[in-house]
C-alpha positions as CSV (number, residue, x, y, z in Angstrom):
1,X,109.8,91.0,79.3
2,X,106.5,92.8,80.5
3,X,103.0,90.9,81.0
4,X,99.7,92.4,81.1
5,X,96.6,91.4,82.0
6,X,93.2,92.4,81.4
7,X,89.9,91.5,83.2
8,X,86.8,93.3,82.0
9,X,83.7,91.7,83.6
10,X,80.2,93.3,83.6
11,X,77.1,92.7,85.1
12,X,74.4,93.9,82.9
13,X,70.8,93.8,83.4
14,X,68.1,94.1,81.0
15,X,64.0,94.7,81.1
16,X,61.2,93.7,79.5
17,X,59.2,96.3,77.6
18,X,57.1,98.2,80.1
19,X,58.4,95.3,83.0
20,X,55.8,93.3,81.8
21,X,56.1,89.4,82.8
22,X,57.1,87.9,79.2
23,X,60.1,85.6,80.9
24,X,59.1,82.5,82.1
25,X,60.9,79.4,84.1
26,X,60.1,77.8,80.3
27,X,61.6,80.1,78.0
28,X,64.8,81.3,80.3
29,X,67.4,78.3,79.3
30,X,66.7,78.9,75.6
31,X,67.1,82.6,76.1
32,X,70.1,82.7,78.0
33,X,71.2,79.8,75.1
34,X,70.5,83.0,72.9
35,X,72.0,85.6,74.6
36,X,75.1,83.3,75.1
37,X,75.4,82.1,71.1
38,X,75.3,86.0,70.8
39,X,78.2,87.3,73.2
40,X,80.3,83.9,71.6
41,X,79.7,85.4,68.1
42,X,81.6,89.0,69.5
43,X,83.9,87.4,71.0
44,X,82.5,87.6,74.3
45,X,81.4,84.9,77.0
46,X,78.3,84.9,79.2
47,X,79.8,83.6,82.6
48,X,76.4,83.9,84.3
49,X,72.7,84.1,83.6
50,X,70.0,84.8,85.9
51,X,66.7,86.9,86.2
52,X,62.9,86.9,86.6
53,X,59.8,87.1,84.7
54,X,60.1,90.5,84.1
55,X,64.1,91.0,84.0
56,X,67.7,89.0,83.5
57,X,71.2,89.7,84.8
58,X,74.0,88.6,82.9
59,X,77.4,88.5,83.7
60,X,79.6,89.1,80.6
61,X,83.5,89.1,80.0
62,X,84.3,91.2,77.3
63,X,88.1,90.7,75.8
64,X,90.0,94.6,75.7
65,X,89.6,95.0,71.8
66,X,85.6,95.7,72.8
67,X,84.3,98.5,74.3
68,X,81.5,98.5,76.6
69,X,79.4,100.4,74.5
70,X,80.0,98.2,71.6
71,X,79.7,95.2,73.5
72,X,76.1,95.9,75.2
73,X,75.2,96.7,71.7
């Protein structure tokens, strides 16, 4: 009998429009909330969340039925 495993873990990070300051200490919980809600929905979990006012980091496993492409989508 043969076992696989598959890992696929990415750290992505996203901007605000222009870099512009729109992510405050106030609003991150509820949009890494959001961001997580969306990666459960594709089968996808957010491991980590992190960022500044002007950018987040997010580290995202995706299962090996998703590509990346389609997952950062």
């Amino acid at each position: 009998m043969s076992h696989s495993f598959i890992s696929q873990l990415m750290h992505c990070v996203f901007s605000t429009k222009n870099r512009r300051p729109l992510i405050t200490t106030e609003i991150q919980p509820r949009l890494f909330q959001y961001i997580g809600g969306i990666a459960r929905e594709s089968k996808m979990k957010l491991l980590s969340a992190g960022g500044v006012d002007d950018h987040v980091h997010l580290l995202i496993s995706f299962p090996s039925t998703i590509s990346v492409s389609k997952g950062l989508q």
